[in-house]
Biopython code that builds the backbone (N, CA, C, O; Angstrom):
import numpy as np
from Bio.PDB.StructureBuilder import StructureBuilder

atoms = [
    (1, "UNK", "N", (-17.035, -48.418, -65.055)),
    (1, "UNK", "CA", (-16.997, -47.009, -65.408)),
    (1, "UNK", "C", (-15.762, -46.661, -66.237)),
    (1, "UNK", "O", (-15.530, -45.700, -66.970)),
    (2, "UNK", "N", (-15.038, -47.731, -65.902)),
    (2, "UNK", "CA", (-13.552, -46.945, -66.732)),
    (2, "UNK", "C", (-14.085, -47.103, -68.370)),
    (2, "UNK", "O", (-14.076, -46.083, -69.059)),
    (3, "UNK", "N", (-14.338, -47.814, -68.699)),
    (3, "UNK", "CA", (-15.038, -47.728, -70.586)),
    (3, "UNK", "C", (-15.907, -46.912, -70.849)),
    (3, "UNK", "O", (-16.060, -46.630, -72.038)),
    (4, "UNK", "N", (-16.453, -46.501, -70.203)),
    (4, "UNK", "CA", (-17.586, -45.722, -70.215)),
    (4, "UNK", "C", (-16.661, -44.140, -70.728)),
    (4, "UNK", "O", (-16.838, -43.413, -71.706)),
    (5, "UNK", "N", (-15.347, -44.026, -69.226)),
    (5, "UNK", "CA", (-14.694, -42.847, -69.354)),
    (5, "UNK", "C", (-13.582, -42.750, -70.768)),
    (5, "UNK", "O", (-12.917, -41.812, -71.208)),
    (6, "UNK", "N", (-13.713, -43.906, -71.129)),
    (6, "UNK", "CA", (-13.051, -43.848, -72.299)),
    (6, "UNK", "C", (-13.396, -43.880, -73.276)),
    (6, "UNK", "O", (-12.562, -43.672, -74.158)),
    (7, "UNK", "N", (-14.664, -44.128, -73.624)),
    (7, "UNK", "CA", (-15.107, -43.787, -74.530)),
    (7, "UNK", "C", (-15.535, -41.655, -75.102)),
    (7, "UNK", "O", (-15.673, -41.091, -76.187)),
    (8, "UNK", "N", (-15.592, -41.131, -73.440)),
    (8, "UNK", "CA", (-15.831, -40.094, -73.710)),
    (8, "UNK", "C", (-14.946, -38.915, -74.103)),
    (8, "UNK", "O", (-15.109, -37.776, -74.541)),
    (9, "UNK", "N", (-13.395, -40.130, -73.557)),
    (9, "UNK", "CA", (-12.090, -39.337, -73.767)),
    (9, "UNK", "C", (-11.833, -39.188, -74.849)),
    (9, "UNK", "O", (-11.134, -38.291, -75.320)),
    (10, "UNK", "N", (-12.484, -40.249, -75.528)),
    (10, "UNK", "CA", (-12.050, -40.447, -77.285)),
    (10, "UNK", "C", (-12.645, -39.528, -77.777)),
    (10, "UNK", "O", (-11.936, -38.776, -78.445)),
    (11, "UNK", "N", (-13.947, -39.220, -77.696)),
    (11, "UNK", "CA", (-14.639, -38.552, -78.320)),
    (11, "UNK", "C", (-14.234, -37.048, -78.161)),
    (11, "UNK", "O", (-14.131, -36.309, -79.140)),
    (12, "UNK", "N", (-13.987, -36.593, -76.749)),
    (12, "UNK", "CA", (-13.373, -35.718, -76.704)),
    (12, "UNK", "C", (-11.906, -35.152, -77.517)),
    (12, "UNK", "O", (-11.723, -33.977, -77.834)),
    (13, "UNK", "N", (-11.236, -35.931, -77.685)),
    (13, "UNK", "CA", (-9.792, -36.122, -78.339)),
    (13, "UNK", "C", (-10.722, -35.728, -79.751)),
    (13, "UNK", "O", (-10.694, -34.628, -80.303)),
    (14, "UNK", "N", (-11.157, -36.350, -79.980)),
    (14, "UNK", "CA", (-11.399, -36.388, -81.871)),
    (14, "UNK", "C", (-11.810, -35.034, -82.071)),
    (14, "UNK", "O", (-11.304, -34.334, -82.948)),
    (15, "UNK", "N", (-12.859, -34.564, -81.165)),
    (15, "UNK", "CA", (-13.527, -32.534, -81.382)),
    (15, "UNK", "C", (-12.227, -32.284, -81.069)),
    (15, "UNK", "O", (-11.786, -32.692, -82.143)),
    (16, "UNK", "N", (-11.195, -31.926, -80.440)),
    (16, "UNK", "CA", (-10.395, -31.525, -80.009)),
    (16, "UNK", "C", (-9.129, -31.599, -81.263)),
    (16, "UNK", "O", (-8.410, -30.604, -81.357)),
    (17, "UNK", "N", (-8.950, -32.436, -81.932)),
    (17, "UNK", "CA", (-8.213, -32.457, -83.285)),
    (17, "UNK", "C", (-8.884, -32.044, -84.646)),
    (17, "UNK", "O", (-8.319, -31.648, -85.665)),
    (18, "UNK", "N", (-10.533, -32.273, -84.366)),
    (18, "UNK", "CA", (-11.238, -31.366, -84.923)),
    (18, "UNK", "C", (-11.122, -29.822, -85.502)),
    (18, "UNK", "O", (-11.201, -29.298, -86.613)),
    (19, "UNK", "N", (-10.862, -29.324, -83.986)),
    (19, "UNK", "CA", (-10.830, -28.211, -84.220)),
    (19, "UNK", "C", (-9.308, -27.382, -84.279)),
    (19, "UNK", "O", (-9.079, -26.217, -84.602)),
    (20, "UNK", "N", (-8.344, -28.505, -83.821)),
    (20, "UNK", "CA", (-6.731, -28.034, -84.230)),
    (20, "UNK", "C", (-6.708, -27.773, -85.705)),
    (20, "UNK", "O", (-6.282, -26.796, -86.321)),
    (21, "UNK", "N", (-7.352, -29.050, -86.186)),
    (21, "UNK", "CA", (-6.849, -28.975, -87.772)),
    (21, "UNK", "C", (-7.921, -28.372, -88.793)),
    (21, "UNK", "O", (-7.742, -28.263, -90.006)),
    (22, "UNK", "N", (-8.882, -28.060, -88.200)),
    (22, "UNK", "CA", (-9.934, -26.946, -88.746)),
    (22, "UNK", "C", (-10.978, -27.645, -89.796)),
    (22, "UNK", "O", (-11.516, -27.053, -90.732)),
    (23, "UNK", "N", (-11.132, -28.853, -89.496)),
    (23, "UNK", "CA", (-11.598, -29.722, -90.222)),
    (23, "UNK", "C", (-13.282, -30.324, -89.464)),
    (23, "UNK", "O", (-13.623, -30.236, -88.284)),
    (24, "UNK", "N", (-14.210, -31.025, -90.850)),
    (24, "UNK", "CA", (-15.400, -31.880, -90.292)),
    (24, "UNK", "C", (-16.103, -30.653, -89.445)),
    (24, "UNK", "O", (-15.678, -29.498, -89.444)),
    (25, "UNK", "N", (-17.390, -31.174, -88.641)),
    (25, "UNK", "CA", (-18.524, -30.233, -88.079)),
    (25, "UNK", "C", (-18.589, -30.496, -86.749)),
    (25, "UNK", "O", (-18.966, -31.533, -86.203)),
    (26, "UNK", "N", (-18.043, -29.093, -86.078)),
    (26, "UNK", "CA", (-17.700, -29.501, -84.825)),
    (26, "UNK", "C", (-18.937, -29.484, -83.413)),
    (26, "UNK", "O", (-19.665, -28.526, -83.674)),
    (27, "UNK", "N", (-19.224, -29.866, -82.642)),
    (27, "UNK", "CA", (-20.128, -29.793, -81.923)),
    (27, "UNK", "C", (-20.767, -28.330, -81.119)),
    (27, "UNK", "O", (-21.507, -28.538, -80.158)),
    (28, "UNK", "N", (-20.538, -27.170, -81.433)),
    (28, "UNK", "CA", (-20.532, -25.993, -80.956)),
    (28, "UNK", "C", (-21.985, -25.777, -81.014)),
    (28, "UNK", "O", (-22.337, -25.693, -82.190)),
    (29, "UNK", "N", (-23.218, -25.624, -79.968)),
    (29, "UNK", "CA", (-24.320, -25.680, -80.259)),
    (29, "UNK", "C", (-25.051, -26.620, -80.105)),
    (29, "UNK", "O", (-26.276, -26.708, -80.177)),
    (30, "UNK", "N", (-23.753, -27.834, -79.741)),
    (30, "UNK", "CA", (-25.211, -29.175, -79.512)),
    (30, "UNK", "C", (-24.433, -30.066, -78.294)),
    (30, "UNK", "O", (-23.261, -29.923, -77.948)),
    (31, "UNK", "N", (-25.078, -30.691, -77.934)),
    (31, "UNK", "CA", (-25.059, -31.766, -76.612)),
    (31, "UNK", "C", (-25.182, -32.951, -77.327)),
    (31, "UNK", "O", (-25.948, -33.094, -78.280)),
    (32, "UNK", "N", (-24.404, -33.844, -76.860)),
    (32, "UNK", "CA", (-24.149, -35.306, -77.686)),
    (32, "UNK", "C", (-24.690, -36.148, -76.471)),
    (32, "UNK", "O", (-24.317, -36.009, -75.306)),
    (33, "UNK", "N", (-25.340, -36.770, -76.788)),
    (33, "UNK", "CA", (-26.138, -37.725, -75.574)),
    (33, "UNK", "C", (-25.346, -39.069, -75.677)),
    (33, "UNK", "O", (-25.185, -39.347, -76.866)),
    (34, "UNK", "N", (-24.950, -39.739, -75.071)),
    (34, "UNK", "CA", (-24.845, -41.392, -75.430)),
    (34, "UNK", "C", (-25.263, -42.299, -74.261)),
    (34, "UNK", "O", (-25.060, -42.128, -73.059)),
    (35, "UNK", "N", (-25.847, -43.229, -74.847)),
    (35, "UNK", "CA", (-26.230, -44.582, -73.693)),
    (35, "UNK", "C", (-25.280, -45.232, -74.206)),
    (35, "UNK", "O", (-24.937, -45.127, -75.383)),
    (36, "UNK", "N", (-24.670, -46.098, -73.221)),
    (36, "UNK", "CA", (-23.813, -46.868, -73.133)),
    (36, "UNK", "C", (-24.336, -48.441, -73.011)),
    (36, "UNK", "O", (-23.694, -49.416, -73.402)),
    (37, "UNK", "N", (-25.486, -48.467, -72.458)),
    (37, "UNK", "CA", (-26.527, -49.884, -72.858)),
    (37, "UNK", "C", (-26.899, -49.801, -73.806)),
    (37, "UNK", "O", (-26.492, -50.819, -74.366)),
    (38, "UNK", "N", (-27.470, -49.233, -74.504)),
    (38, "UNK", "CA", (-27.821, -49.105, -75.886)),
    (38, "UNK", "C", (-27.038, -49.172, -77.152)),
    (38, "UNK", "O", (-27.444, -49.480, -78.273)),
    (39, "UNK", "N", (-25.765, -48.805, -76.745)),
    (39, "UNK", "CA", (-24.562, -48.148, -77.526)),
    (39, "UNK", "C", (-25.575, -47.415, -78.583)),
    (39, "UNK", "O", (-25.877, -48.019, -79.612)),
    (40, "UNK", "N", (-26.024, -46.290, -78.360)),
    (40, "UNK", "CA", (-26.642, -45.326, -78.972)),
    (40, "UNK", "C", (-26.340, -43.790, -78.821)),
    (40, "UNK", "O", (-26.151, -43.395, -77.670)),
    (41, "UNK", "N", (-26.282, -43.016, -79.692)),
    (41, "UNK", "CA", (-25.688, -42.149, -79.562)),
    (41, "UNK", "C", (-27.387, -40.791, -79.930)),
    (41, "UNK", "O", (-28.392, -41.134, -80.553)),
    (42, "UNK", "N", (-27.234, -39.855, -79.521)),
    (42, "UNK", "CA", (-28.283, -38.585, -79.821)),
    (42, "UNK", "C", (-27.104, -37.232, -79.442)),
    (42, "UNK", "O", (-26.177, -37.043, -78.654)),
    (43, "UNK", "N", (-27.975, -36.315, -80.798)),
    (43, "UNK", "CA", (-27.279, -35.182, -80.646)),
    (43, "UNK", "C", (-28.351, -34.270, -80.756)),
    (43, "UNK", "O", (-29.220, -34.515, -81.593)),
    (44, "UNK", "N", (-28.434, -33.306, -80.085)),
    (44, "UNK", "CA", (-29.644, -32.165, -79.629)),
    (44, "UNK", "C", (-29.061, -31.256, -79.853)),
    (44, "UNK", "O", (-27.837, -31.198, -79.734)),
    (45, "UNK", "N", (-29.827, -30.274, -80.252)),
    (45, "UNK", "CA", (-29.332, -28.904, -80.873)),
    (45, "UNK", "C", (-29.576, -27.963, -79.610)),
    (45, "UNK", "O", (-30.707, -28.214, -79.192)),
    (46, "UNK", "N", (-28.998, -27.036, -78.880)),
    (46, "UNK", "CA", (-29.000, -26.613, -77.876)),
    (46, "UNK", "C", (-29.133, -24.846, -78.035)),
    (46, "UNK", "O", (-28.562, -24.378, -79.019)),
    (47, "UNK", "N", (-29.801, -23.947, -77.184)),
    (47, "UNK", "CA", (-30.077, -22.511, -77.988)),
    (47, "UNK", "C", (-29.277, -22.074, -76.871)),
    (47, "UNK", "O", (-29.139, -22.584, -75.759)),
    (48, "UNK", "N", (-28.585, -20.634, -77.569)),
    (48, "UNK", "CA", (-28.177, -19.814, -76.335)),
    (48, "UNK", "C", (-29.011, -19.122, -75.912)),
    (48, "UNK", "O", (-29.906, -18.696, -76.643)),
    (49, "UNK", "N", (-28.921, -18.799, -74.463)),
    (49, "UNK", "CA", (-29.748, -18.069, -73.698)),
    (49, "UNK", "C", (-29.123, -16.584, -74.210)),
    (49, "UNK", "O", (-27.957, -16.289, -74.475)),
    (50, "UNK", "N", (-30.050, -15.965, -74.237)),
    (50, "UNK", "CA", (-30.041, -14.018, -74.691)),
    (50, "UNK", "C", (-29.573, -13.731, -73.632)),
    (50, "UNK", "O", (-28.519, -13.101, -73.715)),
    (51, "UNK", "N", (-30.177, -14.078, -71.972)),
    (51, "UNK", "CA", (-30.117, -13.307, -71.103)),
    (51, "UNK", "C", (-28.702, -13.643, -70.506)),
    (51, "UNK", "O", (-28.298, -13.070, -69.494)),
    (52, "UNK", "N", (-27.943, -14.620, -71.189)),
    (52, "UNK", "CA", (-27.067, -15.344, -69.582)),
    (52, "UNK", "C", (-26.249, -14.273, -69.685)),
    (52, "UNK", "O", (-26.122, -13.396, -70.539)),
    (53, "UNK", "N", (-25.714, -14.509, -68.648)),
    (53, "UNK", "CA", (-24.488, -13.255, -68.135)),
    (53, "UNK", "C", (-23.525, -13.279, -68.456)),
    (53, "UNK", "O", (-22.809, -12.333, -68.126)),
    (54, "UNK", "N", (-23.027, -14.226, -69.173)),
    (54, "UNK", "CA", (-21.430, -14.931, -69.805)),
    (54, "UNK", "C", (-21.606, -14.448, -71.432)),
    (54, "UNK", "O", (-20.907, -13.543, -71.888)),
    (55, "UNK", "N", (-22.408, -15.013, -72.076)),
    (55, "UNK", "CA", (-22.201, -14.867, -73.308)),
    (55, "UNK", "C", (-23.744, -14.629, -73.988)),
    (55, "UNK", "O", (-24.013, -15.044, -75.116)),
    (56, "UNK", "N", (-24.574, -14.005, -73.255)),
    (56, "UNK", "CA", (-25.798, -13.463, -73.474)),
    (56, "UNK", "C", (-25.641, -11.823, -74.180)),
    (56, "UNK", "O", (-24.616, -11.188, -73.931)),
    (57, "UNK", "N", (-26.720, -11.222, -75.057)),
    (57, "UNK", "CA", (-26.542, -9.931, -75.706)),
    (57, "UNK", "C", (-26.449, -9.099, -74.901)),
    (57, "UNK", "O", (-26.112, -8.017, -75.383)),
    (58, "UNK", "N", (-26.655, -9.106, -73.459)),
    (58, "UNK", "CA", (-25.879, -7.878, -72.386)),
    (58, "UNK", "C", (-25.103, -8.500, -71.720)),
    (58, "UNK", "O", (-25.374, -8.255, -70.545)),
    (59, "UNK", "N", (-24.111, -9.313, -71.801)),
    (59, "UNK", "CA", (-23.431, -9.988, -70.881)),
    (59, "UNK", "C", (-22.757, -8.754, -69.898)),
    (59, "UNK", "O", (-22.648, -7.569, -70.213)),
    (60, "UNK", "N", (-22.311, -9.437, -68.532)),
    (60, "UNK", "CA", (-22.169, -8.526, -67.727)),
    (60, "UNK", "C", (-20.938, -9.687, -66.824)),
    (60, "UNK", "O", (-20.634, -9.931, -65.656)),
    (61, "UNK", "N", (-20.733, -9.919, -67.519)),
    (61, "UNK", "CA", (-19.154, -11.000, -66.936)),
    (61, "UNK", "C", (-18.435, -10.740, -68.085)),
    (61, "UNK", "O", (-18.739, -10.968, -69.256)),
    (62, "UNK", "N", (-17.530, -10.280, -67.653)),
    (62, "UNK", "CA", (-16.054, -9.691, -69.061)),
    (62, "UNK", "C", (-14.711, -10.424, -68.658)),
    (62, "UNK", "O", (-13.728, -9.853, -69.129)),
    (63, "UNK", "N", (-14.510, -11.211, -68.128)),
    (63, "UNK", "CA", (-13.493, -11.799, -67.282)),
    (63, "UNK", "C", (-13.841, -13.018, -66.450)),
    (63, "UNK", "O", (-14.732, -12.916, -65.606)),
    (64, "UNK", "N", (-13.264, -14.050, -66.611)),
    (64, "UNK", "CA", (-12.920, -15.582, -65.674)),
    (64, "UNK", "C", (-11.873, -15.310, -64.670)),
    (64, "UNK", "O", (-10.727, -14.901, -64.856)),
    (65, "UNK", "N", (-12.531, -15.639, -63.473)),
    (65, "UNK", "CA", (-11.825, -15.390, -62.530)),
    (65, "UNK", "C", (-11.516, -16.988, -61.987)),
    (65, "UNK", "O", (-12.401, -17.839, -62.072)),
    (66, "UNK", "N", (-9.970, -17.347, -61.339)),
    (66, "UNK", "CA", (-9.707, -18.613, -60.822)),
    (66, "UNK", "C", (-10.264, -19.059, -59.876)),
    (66, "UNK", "O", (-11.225, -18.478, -59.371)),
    (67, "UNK", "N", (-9.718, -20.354, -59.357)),
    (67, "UNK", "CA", (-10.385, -20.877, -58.185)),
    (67, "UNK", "C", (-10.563, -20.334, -56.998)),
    (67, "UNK", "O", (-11.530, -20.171, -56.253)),
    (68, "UNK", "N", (-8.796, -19.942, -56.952)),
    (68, "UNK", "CA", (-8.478, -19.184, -55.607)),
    (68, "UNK", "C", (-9.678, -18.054, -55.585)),
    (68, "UNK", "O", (-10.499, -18.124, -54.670)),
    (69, "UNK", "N", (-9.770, -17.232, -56.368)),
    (69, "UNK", "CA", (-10.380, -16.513, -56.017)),
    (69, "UNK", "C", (-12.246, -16.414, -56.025)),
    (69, "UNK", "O", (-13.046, -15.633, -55.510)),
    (70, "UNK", "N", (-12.371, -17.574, -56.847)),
    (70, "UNK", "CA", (-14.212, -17.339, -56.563)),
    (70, "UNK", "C", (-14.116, -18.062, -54.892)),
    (70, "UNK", "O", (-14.867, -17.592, -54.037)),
    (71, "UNK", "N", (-13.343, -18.986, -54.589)),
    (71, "UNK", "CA", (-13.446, -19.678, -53.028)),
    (71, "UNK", "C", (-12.645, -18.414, -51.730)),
    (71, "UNK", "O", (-12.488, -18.746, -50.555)),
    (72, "UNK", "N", (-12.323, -17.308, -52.156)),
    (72, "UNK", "CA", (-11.278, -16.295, -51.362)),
    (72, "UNK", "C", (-10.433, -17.062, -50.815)),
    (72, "UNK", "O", (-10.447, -17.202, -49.593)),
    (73, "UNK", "N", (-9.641, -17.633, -51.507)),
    (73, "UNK", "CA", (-8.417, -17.909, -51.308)),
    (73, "UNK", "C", (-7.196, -17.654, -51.275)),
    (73, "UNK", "O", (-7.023, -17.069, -52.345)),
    (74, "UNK", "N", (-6.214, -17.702, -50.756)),
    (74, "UNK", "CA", (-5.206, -17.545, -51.322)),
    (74, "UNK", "C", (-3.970, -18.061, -51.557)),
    (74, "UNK", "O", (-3.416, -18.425, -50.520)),
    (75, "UNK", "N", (-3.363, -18.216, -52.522)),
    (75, "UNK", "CA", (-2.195, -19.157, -53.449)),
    (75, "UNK", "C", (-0.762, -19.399, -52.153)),
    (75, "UNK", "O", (-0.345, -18.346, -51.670)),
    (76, "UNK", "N", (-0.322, -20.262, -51.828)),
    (76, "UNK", "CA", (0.621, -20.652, -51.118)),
    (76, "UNK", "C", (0.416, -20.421, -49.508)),
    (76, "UNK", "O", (1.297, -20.185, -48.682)),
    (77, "UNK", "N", (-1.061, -20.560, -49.284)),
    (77, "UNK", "CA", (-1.251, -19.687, -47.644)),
    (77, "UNK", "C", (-1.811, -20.905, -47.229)),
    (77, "UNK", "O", (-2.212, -21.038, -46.073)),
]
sb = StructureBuilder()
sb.init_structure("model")
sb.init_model(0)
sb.init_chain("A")
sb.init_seg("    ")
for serial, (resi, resn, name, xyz) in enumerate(atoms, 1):
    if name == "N":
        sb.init_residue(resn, " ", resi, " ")
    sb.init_atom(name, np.array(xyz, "f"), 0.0, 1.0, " ", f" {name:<3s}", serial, name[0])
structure = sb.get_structure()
């Protein structure tokens, strides 16, 4: 598993300098598939949902709330 996780770190790293340096076509909209037996790679174009509650045309979540608090927690207790 550790190659596996490194391969995804890389990939991650590269969108991630991608989008520092404002450069190339970044993945926003799609899901990158890879087999690792295959060494094959697929990229799927992915739709936003209208309805979701995050970033749907009525969204109704305006704010990310932390851990502590979606679990009612609280910080140093």
């Amino acid at each position: 598993m550790g190659a596996l996780a490194g391969v995804i770190g890389v990939l991650q790293a590269v969108e991630a300098m991608k989008e520092i340096l404002g450069i190339g076509e970044g993945m926003a909209g799609y899901l990158m598939i890879f087999d690792s037996l295959k060494m094959t790679f697929r990229k799927v174009k992915v739709r936003k949902d209208p309805d979701c509650a995050l970033c749907g045309d009525n969204a109704t979540i305006r704010e990310l709330i932390t851990y502590e608090e979606a679990c009612e927690l609280r910080s140093g207790s």
